[in-house]
mmCIF file as gemmi writes it, N, C-alpha and C atoms, coordinates in Angstrom:
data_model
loop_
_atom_site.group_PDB
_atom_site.id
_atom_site.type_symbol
_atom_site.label_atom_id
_atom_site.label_alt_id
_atom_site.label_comp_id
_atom_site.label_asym_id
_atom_site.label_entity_id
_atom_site.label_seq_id
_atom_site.pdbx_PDB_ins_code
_atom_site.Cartn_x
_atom_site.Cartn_y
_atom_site.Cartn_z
_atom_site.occupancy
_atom_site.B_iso_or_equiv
_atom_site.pdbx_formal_charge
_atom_site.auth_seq_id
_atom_site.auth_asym_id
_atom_site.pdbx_PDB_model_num
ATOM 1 N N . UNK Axp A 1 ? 126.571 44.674 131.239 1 0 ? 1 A 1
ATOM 2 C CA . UNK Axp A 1 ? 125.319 45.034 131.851 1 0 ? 1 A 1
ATOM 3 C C . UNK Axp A 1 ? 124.478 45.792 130.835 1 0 ? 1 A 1
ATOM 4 N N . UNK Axp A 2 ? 123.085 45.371 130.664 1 0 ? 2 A 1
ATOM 5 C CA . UNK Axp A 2 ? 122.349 45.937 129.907 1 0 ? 2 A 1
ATOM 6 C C . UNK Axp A 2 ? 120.906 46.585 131.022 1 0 ? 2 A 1
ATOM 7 N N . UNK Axp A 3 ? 120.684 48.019 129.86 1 0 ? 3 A 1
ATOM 8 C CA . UNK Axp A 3 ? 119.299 48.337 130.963 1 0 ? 3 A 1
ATOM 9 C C . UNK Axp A 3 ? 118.421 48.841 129.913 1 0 ? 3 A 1
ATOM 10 N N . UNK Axp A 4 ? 117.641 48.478 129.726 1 0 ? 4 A 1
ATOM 11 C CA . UNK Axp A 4 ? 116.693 49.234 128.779 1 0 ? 4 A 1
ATOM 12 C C . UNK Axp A 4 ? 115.604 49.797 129.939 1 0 ? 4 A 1
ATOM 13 N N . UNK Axp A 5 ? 115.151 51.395 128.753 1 0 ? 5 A 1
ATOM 14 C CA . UNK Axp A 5 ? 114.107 52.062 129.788 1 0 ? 5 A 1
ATOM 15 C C . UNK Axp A 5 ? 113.813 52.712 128.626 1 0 ? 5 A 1
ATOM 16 N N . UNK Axp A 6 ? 112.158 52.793 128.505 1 0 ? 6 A 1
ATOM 17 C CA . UNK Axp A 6 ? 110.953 53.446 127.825 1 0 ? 6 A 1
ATOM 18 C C . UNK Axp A 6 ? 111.179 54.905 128.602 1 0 ? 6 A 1
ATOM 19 N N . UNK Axp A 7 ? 111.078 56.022 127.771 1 0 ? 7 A 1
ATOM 20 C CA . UNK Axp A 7 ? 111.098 56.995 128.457 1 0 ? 7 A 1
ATOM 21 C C . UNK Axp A 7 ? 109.875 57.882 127.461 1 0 ? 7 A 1
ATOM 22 N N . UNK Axp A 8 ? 108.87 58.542 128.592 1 0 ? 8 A 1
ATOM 23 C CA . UNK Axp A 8 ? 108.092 59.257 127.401 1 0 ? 8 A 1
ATOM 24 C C . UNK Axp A 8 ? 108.176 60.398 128.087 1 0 ? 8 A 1
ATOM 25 N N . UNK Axp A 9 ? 107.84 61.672 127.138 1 0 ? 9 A 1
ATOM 26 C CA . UNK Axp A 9 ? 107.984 63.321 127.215 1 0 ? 9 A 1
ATOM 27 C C . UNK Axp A 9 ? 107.574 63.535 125.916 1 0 ? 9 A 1
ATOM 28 N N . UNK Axp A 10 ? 107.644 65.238 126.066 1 0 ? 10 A 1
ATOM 29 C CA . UNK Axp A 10 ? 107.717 65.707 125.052 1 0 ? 10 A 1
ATOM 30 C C . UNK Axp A 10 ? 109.033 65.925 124.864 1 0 ? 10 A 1
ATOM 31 N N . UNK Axp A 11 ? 109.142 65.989 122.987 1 0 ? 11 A 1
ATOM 32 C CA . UNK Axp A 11 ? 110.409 65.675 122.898 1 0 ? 11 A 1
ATOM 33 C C . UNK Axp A 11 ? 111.804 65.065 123.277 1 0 ? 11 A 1
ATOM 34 N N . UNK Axp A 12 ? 111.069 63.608 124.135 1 0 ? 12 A 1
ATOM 35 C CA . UNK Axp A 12 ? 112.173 62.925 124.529 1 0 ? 12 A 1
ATOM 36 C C . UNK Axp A 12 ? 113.353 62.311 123.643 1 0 ? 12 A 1
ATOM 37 N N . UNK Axp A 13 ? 113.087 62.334 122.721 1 0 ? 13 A 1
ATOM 38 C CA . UNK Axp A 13 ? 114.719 61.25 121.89 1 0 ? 13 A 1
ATOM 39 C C . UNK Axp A 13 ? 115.058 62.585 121.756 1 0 ? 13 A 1
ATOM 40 N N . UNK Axp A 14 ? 114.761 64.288 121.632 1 0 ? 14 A 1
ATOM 41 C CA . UNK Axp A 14 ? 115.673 65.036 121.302 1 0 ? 14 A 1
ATOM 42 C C . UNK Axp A 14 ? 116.451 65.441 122.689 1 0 ? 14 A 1
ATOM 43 N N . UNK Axp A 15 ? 115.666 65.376 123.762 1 0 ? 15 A 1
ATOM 44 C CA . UNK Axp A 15 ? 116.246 65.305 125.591 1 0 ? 15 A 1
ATOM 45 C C . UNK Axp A 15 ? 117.603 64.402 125.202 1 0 ? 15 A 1
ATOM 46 N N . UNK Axp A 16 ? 117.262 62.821 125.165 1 0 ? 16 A 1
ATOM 47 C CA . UNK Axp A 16 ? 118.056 62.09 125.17 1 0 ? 16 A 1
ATOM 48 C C . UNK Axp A 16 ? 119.446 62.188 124.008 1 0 ? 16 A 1
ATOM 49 N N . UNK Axp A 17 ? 119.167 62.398 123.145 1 0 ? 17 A 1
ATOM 50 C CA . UNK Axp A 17 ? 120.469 62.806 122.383 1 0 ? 17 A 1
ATOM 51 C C . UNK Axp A 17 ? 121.336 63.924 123.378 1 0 ? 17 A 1
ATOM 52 N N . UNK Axp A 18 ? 120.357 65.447 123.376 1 0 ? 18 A 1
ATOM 53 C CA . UNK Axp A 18 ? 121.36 66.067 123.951 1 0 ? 18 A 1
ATOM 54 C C . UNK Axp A 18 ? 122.298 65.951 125.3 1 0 ? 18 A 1
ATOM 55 N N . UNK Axp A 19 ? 121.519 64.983 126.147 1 0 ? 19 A 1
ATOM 56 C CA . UNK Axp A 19 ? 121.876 64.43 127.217 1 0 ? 19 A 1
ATOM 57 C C . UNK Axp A 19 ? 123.035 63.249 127.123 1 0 ? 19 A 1
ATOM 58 N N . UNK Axp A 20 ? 122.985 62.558 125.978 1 0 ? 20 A 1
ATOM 59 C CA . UNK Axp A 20 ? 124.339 61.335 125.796 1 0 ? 20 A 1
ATOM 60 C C . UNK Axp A 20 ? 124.818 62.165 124.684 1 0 ? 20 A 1
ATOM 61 N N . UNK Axp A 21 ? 124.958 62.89 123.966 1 0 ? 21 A 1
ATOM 62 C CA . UNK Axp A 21 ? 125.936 63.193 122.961 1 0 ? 21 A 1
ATOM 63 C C . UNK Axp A 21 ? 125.76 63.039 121.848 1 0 ? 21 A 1
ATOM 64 N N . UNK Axp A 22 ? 126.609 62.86 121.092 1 0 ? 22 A 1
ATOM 65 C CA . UNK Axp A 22 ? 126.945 62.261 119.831 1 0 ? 22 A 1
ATOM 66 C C . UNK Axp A 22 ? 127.242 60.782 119.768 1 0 ? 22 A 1
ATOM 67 N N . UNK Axp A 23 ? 126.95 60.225 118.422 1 0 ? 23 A 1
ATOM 68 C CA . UNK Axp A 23 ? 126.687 58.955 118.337 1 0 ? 23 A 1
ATOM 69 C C . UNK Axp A 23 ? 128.348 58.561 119.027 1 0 ? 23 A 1
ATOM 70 N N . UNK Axp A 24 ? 129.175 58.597 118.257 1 0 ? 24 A 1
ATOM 71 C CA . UNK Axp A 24 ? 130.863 58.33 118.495 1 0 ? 24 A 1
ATOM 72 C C . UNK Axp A 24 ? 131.147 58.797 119.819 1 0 ? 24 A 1
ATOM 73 N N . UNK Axp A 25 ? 131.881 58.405 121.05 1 0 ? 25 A 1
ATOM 74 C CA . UNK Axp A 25 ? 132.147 58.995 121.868 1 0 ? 25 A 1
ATOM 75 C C . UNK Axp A 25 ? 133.232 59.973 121.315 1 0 ? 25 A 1
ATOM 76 N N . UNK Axp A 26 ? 133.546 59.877 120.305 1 0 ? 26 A 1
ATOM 77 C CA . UNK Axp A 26 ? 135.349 60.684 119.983 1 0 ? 26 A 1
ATOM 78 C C . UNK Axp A 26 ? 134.476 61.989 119.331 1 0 ? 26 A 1
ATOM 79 N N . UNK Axp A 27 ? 133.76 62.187 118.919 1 0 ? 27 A 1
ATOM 80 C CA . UNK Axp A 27 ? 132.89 63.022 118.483 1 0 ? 27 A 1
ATOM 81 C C . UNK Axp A 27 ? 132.183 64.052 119.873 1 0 ? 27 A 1
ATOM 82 N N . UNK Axp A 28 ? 131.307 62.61 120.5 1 0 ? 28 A 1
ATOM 83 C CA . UNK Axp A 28 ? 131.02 63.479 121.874 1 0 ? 28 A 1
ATOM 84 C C . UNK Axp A 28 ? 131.576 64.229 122.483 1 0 ? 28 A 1
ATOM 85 N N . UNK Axp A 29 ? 133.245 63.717 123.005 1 0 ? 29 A 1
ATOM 86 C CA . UNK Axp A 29 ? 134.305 64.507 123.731 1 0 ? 29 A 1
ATOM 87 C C . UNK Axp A 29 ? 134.405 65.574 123.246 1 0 ? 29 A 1
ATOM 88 N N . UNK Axp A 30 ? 134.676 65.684 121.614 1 0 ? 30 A 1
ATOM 89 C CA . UNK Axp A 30 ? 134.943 66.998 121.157 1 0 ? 30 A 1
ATOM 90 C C . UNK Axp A 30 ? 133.845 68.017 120.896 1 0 ? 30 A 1
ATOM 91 N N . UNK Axp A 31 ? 132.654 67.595 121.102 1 0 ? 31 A 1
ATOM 92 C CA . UNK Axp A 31 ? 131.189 68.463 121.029 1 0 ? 31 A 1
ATOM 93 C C . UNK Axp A 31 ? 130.602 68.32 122.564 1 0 ? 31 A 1
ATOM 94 N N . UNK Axp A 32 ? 130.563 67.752 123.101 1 0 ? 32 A 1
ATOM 95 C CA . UNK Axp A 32 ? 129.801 67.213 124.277 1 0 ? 32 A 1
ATOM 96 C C . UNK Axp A 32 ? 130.577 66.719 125.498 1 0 ? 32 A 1
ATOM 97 N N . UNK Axp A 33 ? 131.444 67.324 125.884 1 0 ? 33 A 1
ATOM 98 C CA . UNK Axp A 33 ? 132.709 66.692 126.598 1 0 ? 33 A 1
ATOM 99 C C . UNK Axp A 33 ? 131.967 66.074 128.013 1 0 ? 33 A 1
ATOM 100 N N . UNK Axp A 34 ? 130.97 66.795 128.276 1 0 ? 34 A 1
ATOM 101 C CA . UNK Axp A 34 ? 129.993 66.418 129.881 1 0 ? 34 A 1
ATOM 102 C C . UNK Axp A 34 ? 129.037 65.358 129.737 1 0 ? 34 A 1
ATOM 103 N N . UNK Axp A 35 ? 128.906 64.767 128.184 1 0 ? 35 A 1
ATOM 104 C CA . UNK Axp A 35 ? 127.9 63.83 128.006 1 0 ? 35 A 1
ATOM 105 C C . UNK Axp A 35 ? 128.094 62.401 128.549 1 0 ? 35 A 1
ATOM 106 N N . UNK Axp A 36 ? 127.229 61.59 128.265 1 0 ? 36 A 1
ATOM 107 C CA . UNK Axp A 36 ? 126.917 60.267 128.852 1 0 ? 36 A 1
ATOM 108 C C . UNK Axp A 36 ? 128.687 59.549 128.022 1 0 ? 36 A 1
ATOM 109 N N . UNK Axp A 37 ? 128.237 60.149 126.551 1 0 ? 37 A 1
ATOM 110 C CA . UNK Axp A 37 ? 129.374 58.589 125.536 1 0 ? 37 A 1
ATOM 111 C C . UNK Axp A 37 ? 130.402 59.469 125.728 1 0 ? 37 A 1
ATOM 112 N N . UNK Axp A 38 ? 130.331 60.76 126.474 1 0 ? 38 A 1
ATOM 113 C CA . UNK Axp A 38 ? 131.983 61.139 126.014 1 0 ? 38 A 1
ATOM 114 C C . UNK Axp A 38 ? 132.828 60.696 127.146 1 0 ? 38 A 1
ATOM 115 N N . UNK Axp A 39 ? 131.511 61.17 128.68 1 0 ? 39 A 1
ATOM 116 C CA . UNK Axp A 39 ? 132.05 60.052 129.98 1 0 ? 39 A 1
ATOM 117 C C . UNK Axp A 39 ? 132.3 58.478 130.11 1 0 ? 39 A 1
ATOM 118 N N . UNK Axp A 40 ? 131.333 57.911 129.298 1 0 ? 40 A 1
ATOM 119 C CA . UNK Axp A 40 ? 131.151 56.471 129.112 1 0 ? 40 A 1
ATOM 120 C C . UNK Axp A 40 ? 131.795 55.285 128.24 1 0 ? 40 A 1
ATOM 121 N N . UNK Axp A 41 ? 130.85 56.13 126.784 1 0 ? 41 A 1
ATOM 122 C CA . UNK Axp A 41 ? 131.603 55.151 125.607 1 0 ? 41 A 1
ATOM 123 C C . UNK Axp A 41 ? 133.297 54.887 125.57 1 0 ? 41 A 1
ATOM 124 N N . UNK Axp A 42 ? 133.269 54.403 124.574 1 0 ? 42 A 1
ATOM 125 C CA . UNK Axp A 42 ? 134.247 53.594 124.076 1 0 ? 42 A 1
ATOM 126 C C . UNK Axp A 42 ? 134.754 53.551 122.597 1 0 ? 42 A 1
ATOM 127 N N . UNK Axp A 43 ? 133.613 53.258 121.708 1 0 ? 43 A 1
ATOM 128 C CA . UNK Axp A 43 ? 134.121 53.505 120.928 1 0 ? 43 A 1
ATOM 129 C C . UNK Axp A 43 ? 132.443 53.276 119.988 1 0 ? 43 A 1
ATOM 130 N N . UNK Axp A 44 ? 132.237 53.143 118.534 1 0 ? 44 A 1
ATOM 131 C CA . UNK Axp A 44 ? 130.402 53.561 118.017 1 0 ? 44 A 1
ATOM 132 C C . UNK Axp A 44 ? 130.028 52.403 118.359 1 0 ? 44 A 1
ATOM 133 N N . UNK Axp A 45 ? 130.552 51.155 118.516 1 0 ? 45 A 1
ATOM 134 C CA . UNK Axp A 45 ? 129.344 49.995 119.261 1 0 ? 45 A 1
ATOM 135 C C . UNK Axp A 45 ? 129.724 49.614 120.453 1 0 ? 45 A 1
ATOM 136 N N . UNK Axp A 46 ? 130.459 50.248 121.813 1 0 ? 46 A 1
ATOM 137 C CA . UNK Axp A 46 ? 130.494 50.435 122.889 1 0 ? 46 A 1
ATOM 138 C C . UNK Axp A 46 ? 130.237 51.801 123.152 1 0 ? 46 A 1
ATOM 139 N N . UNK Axp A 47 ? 129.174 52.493 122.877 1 0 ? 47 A 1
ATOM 140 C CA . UNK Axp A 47 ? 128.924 54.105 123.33 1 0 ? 47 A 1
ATOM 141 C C . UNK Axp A 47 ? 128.226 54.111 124.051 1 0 ? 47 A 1
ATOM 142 N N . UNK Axp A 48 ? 128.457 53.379 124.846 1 0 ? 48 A 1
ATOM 143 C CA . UNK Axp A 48 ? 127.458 53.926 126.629 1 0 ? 48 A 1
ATOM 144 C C . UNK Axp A 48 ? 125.957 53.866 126.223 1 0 ? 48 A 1
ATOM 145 N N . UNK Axp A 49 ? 125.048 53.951 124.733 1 0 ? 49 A 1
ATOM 146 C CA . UNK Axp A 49 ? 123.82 54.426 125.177 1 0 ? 49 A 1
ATOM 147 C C . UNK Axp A 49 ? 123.493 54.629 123.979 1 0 ? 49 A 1
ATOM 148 N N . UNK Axp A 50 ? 122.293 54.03 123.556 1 0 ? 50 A 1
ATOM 149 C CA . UNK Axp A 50 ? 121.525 53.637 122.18 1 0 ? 50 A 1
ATOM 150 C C . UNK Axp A 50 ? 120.292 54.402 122.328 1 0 ? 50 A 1
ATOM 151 N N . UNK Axp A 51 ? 120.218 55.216 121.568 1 0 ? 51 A 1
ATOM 152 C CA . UNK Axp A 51 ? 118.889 55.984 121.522 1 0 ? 51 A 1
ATOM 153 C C . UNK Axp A 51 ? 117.578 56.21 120.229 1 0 ? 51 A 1
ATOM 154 N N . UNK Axp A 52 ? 116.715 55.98 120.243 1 0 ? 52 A 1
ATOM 155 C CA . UNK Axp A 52 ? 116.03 55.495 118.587 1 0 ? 52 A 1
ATOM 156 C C . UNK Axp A 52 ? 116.28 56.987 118.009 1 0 ? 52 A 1
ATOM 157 N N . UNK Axp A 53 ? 116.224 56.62 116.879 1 0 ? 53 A 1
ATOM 158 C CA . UNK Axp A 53 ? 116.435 58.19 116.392 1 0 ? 53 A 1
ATOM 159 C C . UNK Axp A 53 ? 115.341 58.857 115.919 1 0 ? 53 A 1
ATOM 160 N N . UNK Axp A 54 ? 114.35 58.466 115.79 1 0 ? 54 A 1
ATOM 161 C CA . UNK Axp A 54 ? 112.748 59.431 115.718 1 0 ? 54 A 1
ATOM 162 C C . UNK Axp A 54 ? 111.625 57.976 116.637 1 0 ? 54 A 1
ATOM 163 N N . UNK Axp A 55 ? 110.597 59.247 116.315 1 0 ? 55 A 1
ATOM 164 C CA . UNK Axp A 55 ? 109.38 58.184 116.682 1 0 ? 55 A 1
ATOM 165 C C . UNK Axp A 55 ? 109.14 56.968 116.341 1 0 ? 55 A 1
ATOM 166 N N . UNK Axp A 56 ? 109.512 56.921 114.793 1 0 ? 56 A 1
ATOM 167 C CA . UNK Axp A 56 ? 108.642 55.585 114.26 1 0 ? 56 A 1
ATOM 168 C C . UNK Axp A 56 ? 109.649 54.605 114.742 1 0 ? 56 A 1
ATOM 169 N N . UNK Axp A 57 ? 111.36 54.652 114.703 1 0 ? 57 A 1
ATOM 170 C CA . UNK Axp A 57 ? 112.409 53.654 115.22 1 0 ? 57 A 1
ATOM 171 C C . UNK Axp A 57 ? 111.584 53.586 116.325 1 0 ? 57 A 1
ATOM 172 N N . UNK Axp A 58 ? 111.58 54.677 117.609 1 0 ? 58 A 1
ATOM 173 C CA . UNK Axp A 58 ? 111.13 54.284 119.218 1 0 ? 58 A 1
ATOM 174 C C . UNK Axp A 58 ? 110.001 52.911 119.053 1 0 ? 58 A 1
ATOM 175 N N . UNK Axp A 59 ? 108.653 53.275 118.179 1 0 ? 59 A 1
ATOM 176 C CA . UNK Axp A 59 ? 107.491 52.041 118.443 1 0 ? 59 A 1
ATOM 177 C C . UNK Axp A 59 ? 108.45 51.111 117.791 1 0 ? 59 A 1
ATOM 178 N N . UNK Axp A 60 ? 109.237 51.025 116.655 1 0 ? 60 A 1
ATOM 179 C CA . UNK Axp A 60 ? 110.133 49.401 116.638 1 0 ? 60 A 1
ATOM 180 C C . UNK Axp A 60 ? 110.974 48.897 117.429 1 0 ? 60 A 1
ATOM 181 N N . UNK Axp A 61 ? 111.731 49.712 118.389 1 0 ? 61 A 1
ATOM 182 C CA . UNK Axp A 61 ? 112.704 49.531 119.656 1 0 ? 61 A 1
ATOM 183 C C . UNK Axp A 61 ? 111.93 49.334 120.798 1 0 ? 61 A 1
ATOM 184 N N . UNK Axp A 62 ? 110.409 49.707 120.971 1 0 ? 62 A 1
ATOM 185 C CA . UNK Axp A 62 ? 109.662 49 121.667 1 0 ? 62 A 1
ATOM 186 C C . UNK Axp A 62 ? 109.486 47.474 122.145 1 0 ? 62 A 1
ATOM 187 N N . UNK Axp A 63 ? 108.567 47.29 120.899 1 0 ? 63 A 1
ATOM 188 C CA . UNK Axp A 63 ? 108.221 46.764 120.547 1 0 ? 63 A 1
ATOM 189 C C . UNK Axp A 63 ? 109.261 45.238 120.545 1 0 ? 63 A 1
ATOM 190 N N . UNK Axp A 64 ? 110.658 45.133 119.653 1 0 ? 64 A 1
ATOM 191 C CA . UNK Axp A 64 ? 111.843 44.793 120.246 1 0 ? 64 A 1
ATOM 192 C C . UNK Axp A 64 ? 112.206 44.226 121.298 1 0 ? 64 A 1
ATOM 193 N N . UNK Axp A 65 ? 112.24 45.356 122.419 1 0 ? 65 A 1
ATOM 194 C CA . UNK Axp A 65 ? 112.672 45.286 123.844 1 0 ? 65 A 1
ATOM 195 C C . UNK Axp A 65 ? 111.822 44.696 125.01 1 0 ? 65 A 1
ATOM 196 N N . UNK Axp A 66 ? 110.542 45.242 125.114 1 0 ? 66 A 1
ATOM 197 C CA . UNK Axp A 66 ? 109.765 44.953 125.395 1 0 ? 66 A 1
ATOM 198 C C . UNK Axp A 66 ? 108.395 44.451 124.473 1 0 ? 66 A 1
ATOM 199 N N . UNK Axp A 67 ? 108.459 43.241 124.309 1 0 ? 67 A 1
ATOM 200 C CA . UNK Axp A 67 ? 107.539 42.391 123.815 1 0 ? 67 A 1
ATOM 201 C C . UNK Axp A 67 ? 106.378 42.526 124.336 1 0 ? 67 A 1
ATOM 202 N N . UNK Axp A 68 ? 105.885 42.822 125.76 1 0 ? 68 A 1
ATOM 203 C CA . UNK Axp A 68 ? 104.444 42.992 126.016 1 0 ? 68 A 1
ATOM 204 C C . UNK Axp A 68 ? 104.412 44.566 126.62 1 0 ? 68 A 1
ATOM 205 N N . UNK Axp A 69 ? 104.164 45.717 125.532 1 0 ? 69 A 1
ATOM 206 C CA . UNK Axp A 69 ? 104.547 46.857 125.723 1 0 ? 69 A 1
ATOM 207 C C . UNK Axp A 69 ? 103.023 47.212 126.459 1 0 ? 69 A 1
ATOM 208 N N . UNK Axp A 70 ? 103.172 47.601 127.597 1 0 ? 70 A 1
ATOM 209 C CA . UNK Axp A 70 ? 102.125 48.568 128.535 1 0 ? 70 A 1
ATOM 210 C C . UNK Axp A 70 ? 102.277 50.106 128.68 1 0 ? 70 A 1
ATOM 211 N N . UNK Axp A 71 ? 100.994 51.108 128.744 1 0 ? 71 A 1
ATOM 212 C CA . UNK Axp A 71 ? 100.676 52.054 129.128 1 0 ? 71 A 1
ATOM 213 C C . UNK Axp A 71 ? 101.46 52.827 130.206 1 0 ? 71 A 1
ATOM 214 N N . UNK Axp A 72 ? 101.773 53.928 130.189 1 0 ? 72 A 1
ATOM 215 C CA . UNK Axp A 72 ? 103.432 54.154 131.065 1 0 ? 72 A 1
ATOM 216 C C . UNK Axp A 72 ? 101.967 54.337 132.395 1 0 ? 72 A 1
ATOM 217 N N . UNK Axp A 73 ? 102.98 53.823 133.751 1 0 ? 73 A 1
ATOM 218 C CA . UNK Axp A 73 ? 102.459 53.972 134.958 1 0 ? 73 A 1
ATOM 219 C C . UNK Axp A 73 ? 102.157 55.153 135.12 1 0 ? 73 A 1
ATOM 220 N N . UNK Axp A 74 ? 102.363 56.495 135.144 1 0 ? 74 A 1
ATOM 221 C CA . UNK Axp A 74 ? 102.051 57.745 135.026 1 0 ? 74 A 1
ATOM 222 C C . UNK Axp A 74 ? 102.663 58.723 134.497 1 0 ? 74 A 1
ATOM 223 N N . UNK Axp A 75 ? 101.953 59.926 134.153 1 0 ? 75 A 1
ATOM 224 C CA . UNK Axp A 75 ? 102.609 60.855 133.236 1 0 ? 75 A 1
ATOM 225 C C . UNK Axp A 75 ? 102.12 62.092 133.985 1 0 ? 75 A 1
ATOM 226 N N . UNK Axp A 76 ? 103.593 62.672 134.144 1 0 ? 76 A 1
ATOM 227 C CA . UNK Axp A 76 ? 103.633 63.779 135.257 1 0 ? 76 A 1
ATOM 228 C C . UNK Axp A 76 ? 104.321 64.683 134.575 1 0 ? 76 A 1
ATOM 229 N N . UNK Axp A 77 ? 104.036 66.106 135.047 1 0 ? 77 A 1
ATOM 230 C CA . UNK Axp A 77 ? 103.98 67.27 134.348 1 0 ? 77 A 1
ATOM 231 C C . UNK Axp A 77 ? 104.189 68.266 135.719 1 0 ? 77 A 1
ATOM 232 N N . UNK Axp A 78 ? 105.916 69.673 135.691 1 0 ? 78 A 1
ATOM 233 C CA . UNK Axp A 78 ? 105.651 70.524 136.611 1 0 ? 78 A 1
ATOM 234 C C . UNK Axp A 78 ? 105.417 69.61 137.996 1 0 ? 78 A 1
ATOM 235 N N . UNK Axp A 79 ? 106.416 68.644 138.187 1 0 ? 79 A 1
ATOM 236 C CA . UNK Axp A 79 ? 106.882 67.855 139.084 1 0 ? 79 A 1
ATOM 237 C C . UNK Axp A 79 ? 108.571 68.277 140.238 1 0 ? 79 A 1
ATOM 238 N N . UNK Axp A 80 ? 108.331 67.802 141.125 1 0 ? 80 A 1
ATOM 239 C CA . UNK Axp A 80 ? 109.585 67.838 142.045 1 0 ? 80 A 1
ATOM 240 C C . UNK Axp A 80 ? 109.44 66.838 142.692 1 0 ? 80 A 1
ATOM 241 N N . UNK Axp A 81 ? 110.833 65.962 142.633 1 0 ? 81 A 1
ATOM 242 C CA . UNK Axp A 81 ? 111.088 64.865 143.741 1 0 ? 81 A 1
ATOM 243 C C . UNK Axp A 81 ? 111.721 65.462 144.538 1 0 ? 81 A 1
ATOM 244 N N . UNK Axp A 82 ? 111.265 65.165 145.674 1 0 ? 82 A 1
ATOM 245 C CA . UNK Axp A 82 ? 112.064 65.284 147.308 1 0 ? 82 A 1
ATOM 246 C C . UNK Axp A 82 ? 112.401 63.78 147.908 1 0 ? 82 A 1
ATOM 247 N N . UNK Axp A 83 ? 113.876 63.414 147.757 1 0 ? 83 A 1
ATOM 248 C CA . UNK Axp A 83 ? 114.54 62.343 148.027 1 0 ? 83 A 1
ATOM 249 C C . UNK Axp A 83 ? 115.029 62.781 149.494 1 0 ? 83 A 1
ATOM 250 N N . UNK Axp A 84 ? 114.652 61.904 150.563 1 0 ? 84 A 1
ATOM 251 C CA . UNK Axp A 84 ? 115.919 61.966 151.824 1 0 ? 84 A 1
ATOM 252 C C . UNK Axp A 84 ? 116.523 60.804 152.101 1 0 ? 84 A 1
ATOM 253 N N . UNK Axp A 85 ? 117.715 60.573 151.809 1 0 ? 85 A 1
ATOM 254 C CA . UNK Axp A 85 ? 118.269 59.71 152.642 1 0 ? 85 A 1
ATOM 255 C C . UNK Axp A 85 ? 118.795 59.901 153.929 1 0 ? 85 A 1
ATOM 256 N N . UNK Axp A 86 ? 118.643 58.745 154.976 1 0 ? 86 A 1
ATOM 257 C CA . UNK Axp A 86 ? 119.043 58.837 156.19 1 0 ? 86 A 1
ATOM 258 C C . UNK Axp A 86 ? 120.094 58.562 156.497 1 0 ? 86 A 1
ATOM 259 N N . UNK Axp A 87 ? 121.146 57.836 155.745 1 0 ? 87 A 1
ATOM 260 C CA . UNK Axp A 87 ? 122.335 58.616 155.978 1 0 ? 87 A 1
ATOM 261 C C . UNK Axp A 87 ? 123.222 59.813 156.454 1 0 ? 87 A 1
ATOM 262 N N . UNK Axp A 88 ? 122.543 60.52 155.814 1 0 ? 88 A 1
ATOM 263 C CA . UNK Axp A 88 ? 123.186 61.958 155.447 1 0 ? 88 A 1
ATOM 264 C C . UNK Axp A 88 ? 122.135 62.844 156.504 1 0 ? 88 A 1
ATOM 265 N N . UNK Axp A 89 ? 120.815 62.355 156.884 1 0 ? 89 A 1
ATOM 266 C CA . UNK Axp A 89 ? 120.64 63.006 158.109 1 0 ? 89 A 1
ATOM 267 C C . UNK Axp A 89 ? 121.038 62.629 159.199 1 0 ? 89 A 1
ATOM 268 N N . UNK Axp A 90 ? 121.481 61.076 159.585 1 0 ? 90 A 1
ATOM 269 C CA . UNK Axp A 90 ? 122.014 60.501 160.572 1 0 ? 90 A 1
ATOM 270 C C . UNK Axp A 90 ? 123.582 61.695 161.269 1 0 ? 90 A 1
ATOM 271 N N . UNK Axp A 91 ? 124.044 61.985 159.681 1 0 ? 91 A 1
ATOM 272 C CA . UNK Axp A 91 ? 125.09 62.571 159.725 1 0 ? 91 A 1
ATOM 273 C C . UNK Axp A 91 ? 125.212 64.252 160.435 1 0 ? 91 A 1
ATOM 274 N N . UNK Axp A 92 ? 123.852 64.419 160.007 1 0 ? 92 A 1
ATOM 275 C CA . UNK Axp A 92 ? 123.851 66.038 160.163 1 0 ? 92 A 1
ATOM 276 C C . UNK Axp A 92 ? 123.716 66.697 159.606 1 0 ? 92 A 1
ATOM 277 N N . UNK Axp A 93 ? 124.22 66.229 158.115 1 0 ? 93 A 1
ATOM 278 C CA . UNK Axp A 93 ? 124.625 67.28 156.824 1 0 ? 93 A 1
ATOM 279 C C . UNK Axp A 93 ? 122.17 67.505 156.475 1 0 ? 93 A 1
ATOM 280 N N . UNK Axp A 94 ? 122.249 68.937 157.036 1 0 ? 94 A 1
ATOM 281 C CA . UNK Axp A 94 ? 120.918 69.387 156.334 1 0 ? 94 A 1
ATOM 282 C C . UNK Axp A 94 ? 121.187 70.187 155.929 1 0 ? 94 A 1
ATOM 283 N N . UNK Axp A 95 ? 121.973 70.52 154.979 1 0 ? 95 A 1
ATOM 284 C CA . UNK Axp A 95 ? 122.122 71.806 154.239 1 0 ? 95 A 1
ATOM 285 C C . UNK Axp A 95 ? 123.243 71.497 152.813 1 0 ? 95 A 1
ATOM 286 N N . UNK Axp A 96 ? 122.647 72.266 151.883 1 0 ? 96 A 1
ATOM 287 C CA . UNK Axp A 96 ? 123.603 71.765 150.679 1 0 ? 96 A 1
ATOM 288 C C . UNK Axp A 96 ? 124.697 72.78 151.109 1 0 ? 96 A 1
């Protein structure tokens, strides 16, 4: 299974590193034990999660991935999602 996703922020590829780890999952585990490749990967070309490593890679991994690259749908700032599922109110559970 493959998923590619454009992600923009400030300072997003440095978000995203610290969020999956280290390139090696065997590396991750031992620096990053809670990360994406240390939960995920496998081994450096099964590591759960490919990330460009500066700006100028991101516009070539674009570009790449998505061939007809568009304007992100919106850019939000000092945001909160409020998710309910009805499940879990069906259930009762309103309280963490």
């Amino acid at each position: 299974m493959e998923l590619n996703m454009d992600i923009t922020g400030d300072m997003c590829i440095r978000r995203m590193w610290l969020l999956c780890g280290d390139e090696t999952p065997e590396e991750a585990l031992k620096n990053e034990p809670e990360s994406i490749r240390a939960k995920f990967g496998s081994n450096l070309v099964d590591n759960a999660m490919y990330i460009s490593l500066d700006e100028t890679d991101a516009q070539k991994d674009l570009l790449f991935l998505f061939q007809n690259p568009h304007p992100p749908t919106s850019i939000l700032s000092n945001c909160t999602l409020g998710l309910i599922l009805p499940h879990i109110i069906k259930e009762g559970i309103t309280q963490l």
